[in-house]
Residue frames relative to the residue before (quaternion, step in Angstrom):
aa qw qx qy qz dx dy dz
X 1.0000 0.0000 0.0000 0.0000 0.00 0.00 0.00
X 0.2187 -0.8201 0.5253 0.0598 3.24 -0.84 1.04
X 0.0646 0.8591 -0.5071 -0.0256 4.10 0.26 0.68
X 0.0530 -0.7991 0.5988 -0.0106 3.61 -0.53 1.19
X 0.2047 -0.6919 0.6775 0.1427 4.28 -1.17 0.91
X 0.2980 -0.7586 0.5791 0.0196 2.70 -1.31 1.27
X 0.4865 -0.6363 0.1298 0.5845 3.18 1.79 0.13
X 0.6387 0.5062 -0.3337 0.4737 3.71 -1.27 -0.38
X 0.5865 -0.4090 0.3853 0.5833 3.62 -0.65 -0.98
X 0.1672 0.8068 -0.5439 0.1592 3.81 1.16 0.15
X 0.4537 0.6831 -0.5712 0.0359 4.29 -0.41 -0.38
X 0.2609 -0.6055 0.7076 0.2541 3.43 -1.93 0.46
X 0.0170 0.5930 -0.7946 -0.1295 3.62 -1.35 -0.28
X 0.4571 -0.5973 0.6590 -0.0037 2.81 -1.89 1.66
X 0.2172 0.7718 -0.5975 -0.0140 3.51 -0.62 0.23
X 0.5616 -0.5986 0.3241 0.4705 3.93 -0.75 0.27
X 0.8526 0.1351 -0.2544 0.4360 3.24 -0.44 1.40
X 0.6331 0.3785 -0.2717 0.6181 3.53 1.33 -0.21
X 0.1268 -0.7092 0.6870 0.0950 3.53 -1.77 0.18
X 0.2971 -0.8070 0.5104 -0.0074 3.97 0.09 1.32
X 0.0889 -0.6761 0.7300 -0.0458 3.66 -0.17 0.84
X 0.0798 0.7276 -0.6740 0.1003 4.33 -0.57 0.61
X 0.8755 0.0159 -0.0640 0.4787 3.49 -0.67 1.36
X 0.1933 0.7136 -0.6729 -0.0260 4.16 1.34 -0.67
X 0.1153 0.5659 -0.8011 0.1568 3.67 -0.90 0.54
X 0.0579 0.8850 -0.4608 0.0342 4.21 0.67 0.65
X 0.7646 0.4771 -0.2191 0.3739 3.13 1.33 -1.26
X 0.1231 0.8442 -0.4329 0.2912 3.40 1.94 0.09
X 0.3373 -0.7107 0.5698 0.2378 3.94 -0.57 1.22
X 0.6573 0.4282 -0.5333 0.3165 3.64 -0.08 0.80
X 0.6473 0.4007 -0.2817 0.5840 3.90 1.61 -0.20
X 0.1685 -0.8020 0.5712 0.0460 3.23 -0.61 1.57
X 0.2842 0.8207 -0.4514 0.2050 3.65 1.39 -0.33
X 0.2696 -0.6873 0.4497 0.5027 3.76 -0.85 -0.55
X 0.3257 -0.8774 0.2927 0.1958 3.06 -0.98 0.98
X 0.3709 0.6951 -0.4882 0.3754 3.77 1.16 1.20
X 0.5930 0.4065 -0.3455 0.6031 3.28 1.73 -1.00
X 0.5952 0.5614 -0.4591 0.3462 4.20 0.81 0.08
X 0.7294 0.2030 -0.1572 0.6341 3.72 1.40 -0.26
X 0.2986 0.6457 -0.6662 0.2236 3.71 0.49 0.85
X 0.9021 0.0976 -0.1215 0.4024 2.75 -1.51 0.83
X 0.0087 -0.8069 0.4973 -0.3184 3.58 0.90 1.19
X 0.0650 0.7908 -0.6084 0.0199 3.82 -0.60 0.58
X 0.7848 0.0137 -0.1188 0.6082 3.80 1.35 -0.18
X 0.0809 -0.6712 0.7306 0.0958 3.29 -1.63 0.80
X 0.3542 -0.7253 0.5770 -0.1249 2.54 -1.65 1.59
X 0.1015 -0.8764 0.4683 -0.0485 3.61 -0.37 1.41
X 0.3060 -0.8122 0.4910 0.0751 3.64 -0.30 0.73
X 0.6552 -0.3785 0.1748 0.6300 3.44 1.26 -0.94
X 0.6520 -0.6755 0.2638 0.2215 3.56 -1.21 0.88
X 0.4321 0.7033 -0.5104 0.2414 3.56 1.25 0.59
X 0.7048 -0.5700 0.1920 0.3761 3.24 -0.95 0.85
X 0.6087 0.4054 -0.3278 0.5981 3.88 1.41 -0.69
X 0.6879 0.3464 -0.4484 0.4535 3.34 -0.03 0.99
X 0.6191 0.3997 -0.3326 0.5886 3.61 0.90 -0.64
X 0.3020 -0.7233 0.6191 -0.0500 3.51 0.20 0.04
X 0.7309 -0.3285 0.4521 0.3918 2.99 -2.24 -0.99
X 0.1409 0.7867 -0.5929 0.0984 3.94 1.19 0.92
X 0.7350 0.5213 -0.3118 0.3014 3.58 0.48 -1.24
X 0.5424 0.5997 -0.3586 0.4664 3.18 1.70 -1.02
X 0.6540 0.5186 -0.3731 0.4052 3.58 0.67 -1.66
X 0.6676 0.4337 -0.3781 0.4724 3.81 -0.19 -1.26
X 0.6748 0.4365 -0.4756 0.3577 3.96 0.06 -1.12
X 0.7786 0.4827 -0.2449 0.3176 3.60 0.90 -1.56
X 0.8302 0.3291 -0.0986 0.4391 3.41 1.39 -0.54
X 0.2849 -0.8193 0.3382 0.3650 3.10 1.45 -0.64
X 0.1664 -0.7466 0.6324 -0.1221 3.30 1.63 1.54
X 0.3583 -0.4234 0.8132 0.1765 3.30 -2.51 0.43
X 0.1964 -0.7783 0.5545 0.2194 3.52 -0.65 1.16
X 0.0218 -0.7213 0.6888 0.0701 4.27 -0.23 0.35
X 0.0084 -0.5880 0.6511 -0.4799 3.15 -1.20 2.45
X 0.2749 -0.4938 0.7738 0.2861 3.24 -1.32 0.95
X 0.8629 -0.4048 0.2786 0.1177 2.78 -2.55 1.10
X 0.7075 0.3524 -0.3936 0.4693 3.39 0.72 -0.76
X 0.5898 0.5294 -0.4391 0.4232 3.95 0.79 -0.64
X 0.5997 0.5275 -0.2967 0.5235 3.88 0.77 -1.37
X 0.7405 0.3193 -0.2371 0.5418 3.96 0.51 -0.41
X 0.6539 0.3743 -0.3843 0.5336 3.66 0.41 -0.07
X 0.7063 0.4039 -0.3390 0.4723 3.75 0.54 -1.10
X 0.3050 0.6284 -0.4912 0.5203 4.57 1.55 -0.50
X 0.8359 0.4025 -0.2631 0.2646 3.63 0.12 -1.13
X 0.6701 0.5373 -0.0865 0.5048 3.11 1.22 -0.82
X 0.5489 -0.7099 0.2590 0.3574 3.57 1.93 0.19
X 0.4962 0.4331 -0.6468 0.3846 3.44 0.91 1.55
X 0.3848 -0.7294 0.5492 0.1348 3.62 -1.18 1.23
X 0.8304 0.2980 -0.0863 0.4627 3.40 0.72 -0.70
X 0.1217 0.7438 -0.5453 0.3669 3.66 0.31 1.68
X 0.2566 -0.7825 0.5532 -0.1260 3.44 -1.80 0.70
X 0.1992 -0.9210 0.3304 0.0538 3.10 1.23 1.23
X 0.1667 0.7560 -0.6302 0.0599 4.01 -0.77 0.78
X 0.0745 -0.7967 0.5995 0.0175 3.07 -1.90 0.12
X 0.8193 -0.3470 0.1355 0.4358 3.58 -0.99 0.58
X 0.8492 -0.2854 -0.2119 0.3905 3.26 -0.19 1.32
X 0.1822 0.7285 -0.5623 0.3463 2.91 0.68 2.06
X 0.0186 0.8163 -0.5714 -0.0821 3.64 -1.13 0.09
X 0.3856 -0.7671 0.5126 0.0102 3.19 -1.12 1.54
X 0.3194 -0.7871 0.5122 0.1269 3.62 -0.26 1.14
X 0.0347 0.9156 -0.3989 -0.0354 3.79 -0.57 0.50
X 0.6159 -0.5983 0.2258 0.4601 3.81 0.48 -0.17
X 0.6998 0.2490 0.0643 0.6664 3.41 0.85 1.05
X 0.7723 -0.0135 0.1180 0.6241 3.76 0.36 -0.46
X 0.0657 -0.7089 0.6711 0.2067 3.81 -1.41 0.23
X 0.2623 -0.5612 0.7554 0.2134 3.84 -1.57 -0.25
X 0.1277 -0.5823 0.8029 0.0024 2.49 -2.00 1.71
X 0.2794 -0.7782 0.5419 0.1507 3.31 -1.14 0.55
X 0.2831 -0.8414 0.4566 -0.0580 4.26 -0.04 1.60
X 0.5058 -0.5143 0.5777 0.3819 3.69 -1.10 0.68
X 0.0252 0.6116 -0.7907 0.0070 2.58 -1.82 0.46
X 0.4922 -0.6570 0.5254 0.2238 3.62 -1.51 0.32
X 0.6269 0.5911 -0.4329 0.2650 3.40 -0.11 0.62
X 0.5278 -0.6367 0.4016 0.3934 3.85 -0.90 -0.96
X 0.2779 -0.7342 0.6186 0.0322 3.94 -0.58 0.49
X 0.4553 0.4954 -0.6799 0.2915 3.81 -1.06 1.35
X 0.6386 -0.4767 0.5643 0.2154 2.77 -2.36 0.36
X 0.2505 0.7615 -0.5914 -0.0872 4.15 -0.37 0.19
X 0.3973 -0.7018 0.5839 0.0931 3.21 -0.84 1.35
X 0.4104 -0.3614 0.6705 0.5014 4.01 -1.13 0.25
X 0.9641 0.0564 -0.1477 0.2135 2.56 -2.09 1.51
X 0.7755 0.4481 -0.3195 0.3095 3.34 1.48 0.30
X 0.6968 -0.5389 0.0801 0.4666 3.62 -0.71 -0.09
X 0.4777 -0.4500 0.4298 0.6201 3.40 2.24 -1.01
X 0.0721 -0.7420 0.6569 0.1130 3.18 -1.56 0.90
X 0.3469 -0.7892 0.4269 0.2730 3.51 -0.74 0.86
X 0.3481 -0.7959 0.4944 -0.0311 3.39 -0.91 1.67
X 0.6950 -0.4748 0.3557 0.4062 3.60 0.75 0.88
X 0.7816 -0.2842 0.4306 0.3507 3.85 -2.03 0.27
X 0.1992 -0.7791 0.5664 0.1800 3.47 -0.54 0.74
X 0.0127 0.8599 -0.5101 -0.0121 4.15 -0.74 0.50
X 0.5839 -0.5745 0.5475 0.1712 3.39 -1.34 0.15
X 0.3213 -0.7641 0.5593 0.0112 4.20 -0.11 1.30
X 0.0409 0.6698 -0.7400 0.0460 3.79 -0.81 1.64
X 0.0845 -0.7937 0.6020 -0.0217 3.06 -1.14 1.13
X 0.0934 -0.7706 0.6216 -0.1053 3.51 -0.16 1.83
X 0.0920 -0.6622 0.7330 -0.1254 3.15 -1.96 1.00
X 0.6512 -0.3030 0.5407 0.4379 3.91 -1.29 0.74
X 0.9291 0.0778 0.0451 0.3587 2.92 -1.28 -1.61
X 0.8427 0.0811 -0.3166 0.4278 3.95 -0.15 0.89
X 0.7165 -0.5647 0.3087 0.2692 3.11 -1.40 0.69
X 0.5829 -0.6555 0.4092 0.2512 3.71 -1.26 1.48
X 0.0126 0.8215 -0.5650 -0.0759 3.04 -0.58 0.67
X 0.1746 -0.7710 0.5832 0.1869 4.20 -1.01 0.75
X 0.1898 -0.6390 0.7293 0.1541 3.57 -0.79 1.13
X 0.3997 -0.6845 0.5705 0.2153 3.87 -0.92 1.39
X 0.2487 -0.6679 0.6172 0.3334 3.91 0.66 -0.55
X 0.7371 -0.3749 0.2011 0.5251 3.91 -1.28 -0.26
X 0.1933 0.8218 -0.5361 -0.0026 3.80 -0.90 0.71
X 0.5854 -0.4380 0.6362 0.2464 3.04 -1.89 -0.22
X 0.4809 -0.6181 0.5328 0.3207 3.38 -1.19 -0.02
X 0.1099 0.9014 -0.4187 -0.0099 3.67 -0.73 0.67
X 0.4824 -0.6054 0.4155 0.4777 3.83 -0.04 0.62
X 0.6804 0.3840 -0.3667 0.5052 4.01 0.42 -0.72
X 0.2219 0.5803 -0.6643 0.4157 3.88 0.56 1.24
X 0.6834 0.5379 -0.3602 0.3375 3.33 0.76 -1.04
X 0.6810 0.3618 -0.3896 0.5035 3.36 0.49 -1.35
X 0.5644 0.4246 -0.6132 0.3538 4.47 -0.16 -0.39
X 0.6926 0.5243 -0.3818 0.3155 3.66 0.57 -1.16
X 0.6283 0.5030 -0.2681 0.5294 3.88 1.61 -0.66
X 0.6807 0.4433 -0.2996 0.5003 3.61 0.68 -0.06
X 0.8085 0.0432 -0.0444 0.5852 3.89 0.41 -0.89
X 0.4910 -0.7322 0.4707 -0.0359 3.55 0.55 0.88
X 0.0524 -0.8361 0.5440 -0.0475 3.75 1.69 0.99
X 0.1828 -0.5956 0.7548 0.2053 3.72 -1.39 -0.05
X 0.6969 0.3863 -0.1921 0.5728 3.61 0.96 -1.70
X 0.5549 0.6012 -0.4981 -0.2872 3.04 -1.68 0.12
X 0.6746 -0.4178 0.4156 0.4446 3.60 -1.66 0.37
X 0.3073 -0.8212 0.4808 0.0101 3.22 -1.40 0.88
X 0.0538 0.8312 -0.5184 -0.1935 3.69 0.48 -0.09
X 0.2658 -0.7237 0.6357 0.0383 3.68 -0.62 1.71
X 0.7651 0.5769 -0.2859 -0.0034 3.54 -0.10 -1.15
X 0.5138 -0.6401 0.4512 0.3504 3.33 1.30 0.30
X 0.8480 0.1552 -0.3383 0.3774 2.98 -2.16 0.55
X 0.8987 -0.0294 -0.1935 0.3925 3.89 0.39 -0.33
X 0.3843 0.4340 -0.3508 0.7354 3.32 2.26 0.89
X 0.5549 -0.5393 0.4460 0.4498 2.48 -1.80 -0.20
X 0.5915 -0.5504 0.4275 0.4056 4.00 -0.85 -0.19
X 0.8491 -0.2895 0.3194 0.3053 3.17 -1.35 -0.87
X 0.7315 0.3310 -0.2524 0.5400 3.19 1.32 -1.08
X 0.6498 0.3821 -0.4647 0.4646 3.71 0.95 -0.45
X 0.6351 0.4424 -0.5054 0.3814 3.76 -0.01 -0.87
X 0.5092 0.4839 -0.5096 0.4969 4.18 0.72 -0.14
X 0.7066 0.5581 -0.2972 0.3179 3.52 0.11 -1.16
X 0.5242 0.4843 -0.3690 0.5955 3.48 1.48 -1.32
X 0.8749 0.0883 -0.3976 0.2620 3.53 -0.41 -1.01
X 0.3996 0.7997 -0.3849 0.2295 3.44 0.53 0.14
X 0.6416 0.5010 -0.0465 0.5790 3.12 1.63 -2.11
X 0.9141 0.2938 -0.0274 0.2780 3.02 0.18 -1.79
X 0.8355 0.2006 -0.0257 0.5109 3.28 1.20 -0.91
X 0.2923 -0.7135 0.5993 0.2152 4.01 -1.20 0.81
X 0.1094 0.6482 -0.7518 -0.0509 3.59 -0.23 0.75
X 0.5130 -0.5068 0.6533 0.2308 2.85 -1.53 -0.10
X 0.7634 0.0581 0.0904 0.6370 3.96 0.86 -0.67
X 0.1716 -0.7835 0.5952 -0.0501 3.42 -0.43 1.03
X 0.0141 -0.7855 0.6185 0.0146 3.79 -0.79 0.61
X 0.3280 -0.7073 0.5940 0.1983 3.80 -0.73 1.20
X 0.1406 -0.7776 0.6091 -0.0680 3.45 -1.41 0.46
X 0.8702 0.1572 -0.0315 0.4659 3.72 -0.81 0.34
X 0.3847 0.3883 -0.5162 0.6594 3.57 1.10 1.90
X 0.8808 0.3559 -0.2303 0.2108 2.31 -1.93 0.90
X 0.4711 0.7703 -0.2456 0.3526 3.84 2.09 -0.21
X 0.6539 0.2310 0.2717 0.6672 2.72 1.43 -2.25
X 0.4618 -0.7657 0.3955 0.2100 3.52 -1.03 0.88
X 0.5236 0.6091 -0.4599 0.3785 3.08 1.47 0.37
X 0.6339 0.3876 -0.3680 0.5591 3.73 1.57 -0.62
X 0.7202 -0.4622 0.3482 0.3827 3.11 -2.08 0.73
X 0.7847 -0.5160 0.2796 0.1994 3.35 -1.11 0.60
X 0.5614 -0.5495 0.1121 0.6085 3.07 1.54 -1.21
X 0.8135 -0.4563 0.0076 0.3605 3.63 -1.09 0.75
X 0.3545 0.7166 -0.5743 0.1762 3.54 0.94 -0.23
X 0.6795 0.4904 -0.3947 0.3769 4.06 0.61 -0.61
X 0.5545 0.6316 -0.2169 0.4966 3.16 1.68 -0.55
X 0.6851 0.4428 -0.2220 0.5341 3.63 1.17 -0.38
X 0.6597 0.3895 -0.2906 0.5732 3.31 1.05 -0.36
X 0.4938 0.4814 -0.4853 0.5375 3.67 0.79 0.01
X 0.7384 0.2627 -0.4176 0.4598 3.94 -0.06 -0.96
X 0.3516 -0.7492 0.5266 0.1941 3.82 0.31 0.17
X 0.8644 -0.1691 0.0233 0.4729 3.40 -0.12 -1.14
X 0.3156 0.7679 -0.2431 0.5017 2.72 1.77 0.77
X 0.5255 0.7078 -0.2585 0.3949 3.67 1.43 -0.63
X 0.5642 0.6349 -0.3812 0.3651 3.16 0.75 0.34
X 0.8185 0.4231 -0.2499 0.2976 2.48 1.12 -0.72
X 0.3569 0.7260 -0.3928 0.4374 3.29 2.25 0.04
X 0.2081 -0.7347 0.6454 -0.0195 3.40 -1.27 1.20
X 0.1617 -0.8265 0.5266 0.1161 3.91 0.26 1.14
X 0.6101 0.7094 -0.2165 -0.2786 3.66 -0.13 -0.12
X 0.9005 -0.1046 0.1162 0.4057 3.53 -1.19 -0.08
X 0.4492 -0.7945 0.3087 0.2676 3.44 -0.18 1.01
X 0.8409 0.1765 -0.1179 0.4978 3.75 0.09 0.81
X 0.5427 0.6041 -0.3902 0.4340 3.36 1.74 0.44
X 0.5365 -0.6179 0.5168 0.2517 3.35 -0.67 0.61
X 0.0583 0.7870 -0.6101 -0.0710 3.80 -0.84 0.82
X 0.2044 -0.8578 0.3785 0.2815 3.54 -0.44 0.69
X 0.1875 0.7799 -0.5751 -0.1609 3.94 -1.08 -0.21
């Protein structure tokens, strides 16, 4: 498995025969990369919740590749309008078999709409968090935008992550000292990856506060480089 950040909460995961596009938020001003060679060959998009940094360049991806879009129902029906054809509705403890790998789709704490320039907002369904298990490589759970919650535990007892995304950045995640606490309390990865700092000046800048929270724990935090590929 190959798993490459594009910043923000932006990731792809390579797997043999699939290409995962999770959140594409690509055009995000901290990835200067180009971003057609960042979703070539795409076979699934993956949606956590329907704010606009996270939907991203989905409509583009599915039009350019004919991605499977995977979305709870209200996103998979709002984004239908807007000219993706080929989508795969889920929701809080559903799971979506696929060739090679399935998607479960987890709670998460936060909020999910559409706001258009100049409009009021469209509500976009239950925001959640995306585990993505396979035979031959290790599960990984991208949390999508959250809060801390005590039922971290029970995802971490059911699908048994190794990987997982982290939102650090404070003010509409959690920060530094809770996202430590989550993985500390709730969850045994094995390799933790922060996410969503550092885009927008309202989120912390970048993870160093986030390393010093896992204390001796930092090892297991895996920072990387926007648009490089890391393999495991």
């Amino acid at each position: 498995m190959k798993l490459t950040w594009f910043g923000h909460s932006a990731f792809r995961v390579d797997y043999a025969g699939a290409v995962i596009m999770i959140d594409p938020f690509i055009e995000n001003p901290t990835f200067h990369g180009d971003h057609k060679a960042a979703y070539a060959g795409a076979t699934h998009v993956l949606l956590t919740h329907g704010h606009n940094d996270h939907v991203g360049s989905t409509v583009d991806i599915c039009q350019a590749t004919g991605a499977l879009l995977v979305a709870n129902p209200e996103i998979c029906n709002f984004l239908e309008s807007v000219g993706v054809d080929n989508y795969s509705p889920i929701n809080h403890g559903g799971e979506l078999q696929f060739d090679g790998f399935s998607v479960a789709y987890v709670p998460a704490w936060h909020s999910s709409s559409h706001d258009p320039s100049g409009g009021t907002g469209r509500y976009l369904g239950n925001p959640g968090g995306m585990v993505l298990r396979s035979p031959t490589e290790q599960t990984l759970l991208h949390m999508g935008d959250t809060g801390i919650f005590s039922d971290m535990a029970l995802i971490d007892e059911i699908y048994e992550p190794k990987i997982g995304i982290v939102p650090i950045g404070d003010r509409f995640t959690m920060g530094a000292k809770l996202a430590a606490i989550a993985c500390r309390r709730y969850y045994r990865f094995q390799t933790v990856i922060p996410c969503h700092y550092g885009t927008f000046g309202l989120l912390d800048p970048n993870a160093e506060p986030f390393l010093h929270e896992m204390g001796d724990a930092r090892g297991a935090v895996l920072v990387p480089e926007r648009g490089e590929a890391v393999e495991f």
